[in-house]
N, C-alpha and C positions, 0 to 999 in steps of 0.2 A: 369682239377683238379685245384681249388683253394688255392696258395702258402700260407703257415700259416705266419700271422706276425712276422717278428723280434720284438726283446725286443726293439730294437733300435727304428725301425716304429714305436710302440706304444707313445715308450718317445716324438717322434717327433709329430706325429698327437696329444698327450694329451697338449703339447704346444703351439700348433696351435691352436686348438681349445679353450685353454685358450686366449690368445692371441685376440682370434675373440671375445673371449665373452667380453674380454675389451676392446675393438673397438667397438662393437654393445652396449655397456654402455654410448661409447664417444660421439657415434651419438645420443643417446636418449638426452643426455645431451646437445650437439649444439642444438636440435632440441627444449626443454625447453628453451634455453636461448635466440631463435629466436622468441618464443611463448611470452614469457616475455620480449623482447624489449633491449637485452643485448644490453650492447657497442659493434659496431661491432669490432672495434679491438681483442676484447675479445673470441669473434665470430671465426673471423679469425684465434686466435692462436690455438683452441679446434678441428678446422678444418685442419690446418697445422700437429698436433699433430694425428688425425688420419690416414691421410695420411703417417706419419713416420712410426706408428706400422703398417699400410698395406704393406709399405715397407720391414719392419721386417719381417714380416708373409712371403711376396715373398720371399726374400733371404732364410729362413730358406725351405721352399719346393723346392726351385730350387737347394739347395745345396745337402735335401734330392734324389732328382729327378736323380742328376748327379751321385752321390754317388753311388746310389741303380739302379733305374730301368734304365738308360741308360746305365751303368756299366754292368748290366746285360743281356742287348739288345747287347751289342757289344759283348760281349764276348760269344753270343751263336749265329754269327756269322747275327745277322741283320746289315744290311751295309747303311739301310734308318735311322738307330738311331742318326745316325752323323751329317745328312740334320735336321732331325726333332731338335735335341739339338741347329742346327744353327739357323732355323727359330727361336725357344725360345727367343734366346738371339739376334737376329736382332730385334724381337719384342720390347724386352727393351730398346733396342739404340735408340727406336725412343723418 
């Protein structure tokens, strides 16, 4: 059986998804300004700049993740949900 979304899910994933749609704006827009010969300094910071909101974007699902479905995994007695949260977050550290 398929769990219904929380209010809270919805608010989360319609953030996210905004979020991505301003990122995939930012990269159209590096990619314009690589077509047209920008300064690459310029280049650079539009590229620095998506990288921060892909940052953003992680933090807010990994915060979701913990929150909700690992929250949920341990508490209906999965005992690999702890391993798998750790690999997550070793992934980051690298």
């Amino acid at each position: 059986m398929e769990k219904k979304p929380t209010e809270e899910s919805l608010k989360v994933q319609k953030s996210i998804i905004d979020r991505l749609n301003r990122v995939e704006g930012q990269i159209r827009g590096i990619k314009n300004m690589v077509e047209k010969g920008t300064y690459c300094d310029d280049v650079i910071n539009q590229i620095e700049a998506s990288r921060s909101a892909l940052g953003a974007i992680e933090l807010i699902l990994m915060e979701s993740h913990f929150k909700n479905c690992v929250k949920e995994q341990i508490q209906s007695g999965n005992d690999e949900a702890m391993e798998d949260l750790l690999k997550i977050v070793k992934k980051l550290m690298k």
